[in-house]
C-alpha positions in Angstrom: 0.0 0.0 0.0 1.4 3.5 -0.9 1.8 5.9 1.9 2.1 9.7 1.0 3.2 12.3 4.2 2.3 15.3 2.6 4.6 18.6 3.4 1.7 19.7 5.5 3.3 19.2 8.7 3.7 21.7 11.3 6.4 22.8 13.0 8.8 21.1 10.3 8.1 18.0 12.0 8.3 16.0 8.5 11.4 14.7 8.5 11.2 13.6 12.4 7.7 11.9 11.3 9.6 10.0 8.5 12.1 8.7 10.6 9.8 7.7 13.3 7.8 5.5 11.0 10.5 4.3 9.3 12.3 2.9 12.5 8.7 1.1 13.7 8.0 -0.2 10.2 10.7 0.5 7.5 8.5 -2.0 5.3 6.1 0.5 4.5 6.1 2.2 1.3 6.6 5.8 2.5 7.0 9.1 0.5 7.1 12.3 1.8 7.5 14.8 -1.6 7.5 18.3 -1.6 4.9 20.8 -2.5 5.6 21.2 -5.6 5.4 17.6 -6.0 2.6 16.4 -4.4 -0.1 16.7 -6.6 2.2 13.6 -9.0 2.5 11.8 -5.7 -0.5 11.5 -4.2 -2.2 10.1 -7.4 -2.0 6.3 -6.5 -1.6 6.8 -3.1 -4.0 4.6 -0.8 -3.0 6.7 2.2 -2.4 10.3 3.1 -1.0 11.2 6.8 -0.9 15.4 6.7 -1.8 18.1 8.8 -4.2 19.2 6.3 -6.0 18.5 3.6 -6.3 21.0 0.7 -9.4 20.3 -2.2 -6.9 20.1 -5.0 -5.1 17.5 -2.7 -8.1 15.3 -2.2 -9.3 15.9 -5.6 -5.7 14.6 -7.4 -6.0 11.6 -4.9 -7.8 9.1 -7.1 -7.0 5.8 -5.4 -7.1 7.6 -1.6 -8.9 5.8 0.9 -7.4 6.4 4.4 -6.6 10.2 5.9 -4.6 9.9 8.8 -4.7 13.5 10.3 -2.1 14.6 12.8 -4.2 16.3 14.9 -7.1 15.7 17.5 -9.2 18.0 16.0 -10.5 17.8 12.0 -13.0 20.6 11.9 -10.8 21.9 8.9 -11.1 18.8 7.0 -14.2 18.1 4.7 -16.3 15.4 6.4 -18.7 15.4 4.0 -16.2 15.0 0.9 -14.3 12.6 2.3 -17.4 10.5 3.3 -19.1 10.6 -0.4 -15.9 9.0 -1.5 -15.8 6.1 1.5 -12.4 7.7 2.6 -11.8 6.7 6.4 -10.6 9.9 8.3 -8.8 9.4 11.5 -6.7 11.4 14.1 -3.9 11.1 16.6 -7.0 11.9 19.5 -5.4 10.7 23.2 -1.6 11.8 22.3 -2.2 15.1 23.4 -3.5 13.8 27.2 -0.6 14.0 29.2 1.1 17.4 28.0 -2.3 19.4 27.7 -2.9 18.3 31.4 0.1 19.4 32.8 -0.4 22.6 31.2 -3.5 22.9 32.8 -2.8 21.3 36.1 0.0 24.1 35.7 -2.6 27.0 35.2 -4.8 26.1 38.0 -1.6 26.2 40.5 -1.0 29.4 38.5 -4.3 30.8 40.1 -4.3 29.1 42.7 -1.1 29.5 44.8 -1.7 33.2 43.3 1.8 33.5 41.3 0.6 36.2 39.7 0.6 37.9 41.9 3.9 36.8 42.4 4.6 37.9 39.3 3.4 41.6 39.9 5.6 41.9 43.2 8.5 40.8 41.3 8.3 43.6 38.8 7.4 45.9 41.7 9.9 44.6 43.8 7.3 44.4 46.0 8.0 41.8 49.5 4.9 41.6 50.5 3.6 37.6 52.0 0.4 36.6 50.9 -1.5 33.4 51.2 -1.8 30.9 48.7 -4.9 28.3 48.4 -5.0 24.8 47.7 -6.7 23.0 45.1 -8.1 20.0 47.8 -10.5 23.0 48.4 -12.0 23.5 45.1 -14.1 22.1 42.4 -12.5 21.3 39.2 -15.1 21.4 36.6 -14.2 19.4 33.2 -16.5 20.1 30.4 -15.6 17.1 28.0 -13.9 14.0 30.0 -12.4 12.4 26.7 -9.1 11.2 26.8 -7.6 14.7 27.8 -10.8 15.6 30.5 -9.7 12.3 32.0 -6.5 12.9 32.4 -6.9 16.0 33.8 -9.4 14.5 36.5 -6.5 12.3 37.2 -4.2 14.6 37.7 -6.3 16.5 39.6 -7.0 13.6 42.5 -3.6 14.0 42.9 -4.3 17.4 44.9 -7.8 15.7 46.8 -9.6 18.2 44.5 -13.2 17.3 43.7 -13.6 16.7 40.0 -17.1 17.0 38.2 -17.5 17.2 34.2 -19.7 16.5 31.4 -19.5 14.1 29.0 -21.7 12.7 25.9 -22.7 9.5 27.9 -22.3 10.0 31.0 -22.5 6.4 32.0 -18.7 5.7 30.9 -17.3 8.1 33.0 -13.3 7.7 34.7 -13.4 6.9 38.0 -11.8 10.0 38.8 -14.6 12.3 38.0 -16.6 12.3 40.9 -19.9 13.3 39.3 -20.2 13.4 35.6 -23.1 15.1 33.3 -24.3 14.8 30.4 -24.5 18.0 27.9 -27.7 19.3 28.7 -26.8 19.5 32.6 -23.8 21.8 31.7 -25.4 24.5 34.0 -25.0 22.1 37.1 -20.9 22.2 36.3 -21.2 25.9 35.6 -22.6 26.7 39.2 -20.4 23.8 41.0 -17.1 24.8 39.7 -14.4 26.9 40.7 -11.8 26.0 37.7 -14.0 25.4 34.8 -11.8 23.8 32.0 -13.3 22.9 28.5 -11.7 20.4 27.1 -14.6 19.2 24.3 -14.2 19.5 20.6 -15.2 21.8 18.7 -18.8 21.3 16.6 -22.2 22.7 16.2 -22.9 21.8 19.4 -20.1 23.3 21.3 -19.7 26.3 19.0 -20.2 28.7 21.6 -21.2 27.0 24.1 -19.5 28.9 27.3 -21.7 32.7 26.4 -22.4 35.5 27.9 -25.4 32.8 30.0 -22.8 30.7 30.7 -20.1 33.0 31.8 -22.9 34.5 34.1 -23.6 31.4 35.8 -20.3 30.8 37.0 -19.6 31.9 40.7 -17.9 35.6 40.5 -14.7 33.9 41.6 -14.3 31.2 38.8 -11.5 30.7 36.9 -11.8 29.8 33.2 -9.7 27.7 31.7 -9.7 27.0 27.6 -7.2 24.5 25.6 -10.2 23.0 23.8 -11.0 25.8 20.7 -10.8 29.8 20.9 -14.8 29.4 18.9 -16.0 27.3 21.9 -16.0 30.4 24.1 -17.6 34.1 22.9 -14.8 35.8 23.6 -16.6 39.1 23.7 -18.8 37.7 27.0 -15.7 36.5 28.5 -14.1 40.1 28.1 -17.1 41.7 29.1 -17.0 39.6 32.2 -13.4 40.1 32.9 -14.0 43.9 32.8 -16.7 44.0 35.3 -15.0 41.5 37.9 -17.6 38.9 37.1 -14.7 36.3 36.7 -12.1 35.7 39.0 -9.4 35.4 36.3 -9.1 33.1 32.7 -6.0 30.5 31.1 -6.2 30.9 27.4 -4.2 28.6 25.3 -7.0 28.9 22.4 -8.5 31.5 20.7 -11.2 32.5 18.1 -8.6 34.7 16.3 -4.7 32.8 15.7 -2.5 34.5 16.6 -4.1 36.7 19.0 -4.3 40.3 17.8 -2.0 42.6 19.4 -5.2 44.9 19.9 -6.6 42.5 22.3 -7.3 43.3 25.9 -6.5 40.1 26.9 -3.0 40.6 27.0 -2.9 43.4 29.0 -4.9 41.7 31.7 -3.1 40.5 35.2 -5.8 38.1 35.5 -5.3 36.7 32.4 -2.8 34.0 31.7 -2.1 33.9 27.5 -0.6 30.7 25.9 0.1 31.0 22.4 -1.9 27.4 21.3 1.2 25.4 22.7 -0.6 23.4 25.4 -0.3 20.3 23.2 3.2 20.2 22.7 5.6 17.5 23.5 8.8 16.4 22.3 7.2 13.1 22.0 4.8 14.2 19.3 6.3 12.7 16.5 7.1 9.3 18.1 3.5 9.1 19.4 2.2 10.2 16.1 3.8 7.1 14.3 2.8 4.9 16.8 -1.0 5.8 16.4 0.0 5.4 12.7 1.5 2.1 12.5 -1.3 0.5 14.3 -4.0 2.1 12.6 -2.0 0.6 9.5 -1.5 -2.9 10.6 -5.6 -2.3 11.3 -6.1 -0.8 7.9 -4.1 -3.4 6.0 -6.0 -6.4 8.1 -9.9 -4.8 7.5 -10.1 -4.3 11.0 -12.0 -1.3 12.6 -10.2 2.1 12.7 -8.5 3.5 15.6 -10.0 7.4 16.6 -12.2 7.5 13.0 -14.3 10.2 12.7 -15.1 10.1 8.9 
């Protein structure tokens, strides 16, 4: 079976990619052409692993019938193209868990062992002792306990902090999460939590989810945490909130605008904590890229089910 990587990789993680493959399986037939070569090379390919999927890509791929994405999410591939042609779409959904988790476990002590102000002291050259809270005191609210929401309930048990979420069906819930919801009860973790972290994918359904309702409903003192999508909060609200103390304070690693315009009040904002869409990132990427690959291959080559399809 032919294997096309296209150039469509970020962080010219290509070559890394290549070699990681190569040293589970070198007896797969690999290519990995440039741009300007691509179009030639993905004509008898039967799979394409890429970061993307541009039309004129799909469209020159006559004999394609396996995507392998390198992402989680796929909201900027076309389902419905891919599905008129039977062309499996999967992801590299789970290999994100560990690293987004830490980043988050990381914001929450952020807040709440207060090093910002910390931060503002230093700058000041301020001594002035404060007291720092603990996290066996609060209420972590995870909306989406998928692979990542479950590891960050994890984590969080670590720290005797009670976890609560939502999650499609509720009934296969970690046993970390000490009560779990399902969508339409979202309000319940809204009012409960005193970290809310969204951690869902994005689609119709979460498009906006966290408004100006939402925002509202949280307690005055809430933290919000995003490294789900910038569009599954209304940015506006969460401003607007910000602005009138309505919010104790916000961890963005996502937003509805990459790279976040310089014009933005977030930046400005000590109770804002700004990650430039980096919560995901590992120097294992690569390695755990290729090993989601090589089984979904061994799958694909044995017409067994797919590994993280979507399409």
């Amino acid at each position: 079976m032919s294997v096309v990587l296209t150039p469509y990789v970020f962080g010219a993680g290509g070559e890394r990619l290549v070699d990681a493959i190569r040293d589970r399986r070198p007896d797969i037939d690999l290519g990995h052409p440039d741009e300007d070569d691509l179009l030639d090379a993905v004509v008898d390919a039967e799979i394409v692993v890429t970061g993307r999927l541009p039309e004129e890509v799909l469209t020159a791929a006559d004999d394609l019938r396996w995507v392998q994405a390198l992402s989680a999410g796929t909201d900027a591939y076309d389902h419905d193209a891919l599905d008129a042609r039977d062309i499996a779409l999967t992801t590299v959904s789970g290999i994100h868990a560990k690293p987004i988790a830490q980043q988050v476990l990381g914001y929450l002590l952020y807040f709440e062992r207060r090093f910002d102000r910390a931060i503002a002291q230093q700058r000041s050259r301020t001594w002035k002792r404060y007291t720092g809270g603990e996290l066996g005191d609060r209420t972590i609210g995870i909306v989406g306990v998928g692979a990542i929401g479950s590891q960050i309930a994890d984590y969080c048990t670590t720290f005797d902090a009670r976890v609560i979420g939502t999650k499609r069906d509720p009934s296969d819930a970690p046993a970390a999460v000490d009560a779990v919801y399902g969508p339409d009860d979202l309000e319940t973790v809204l009012a409960e939590s005193d970290y809310l972290v969204l951690a869902c994918p994005l689609t119709e359904e979460t498009r906006g989810l966290i408004d100006a309702e939402a925002v509202a409903t949280l307690s005055d003192d809430a933290v919000l945490v995003n490294i789900a999508r910038g569009e599954v909060v209304d940015q506006a609200a969460l401003v607007d909130a910000l602005e009138s103390d309505e919010l104790g304070g916000a961890a963005l690693d996502v937003f509805d605008e990459e790279p976040l315009p310089e014009t933005s009040p977030l930046w400005d904002r000590d109770d804002v904590l700004v990650t430039p869409h980096m919560a995901g990132s590992t120097p294992h990427y690569w390695e755990r890229c290729a090993d989601v690959f090589v089984r979904n291959y061994d799958r694909f080559r044995d017409g067994e089910a797919l590994e993280n399809r979507v399409v």
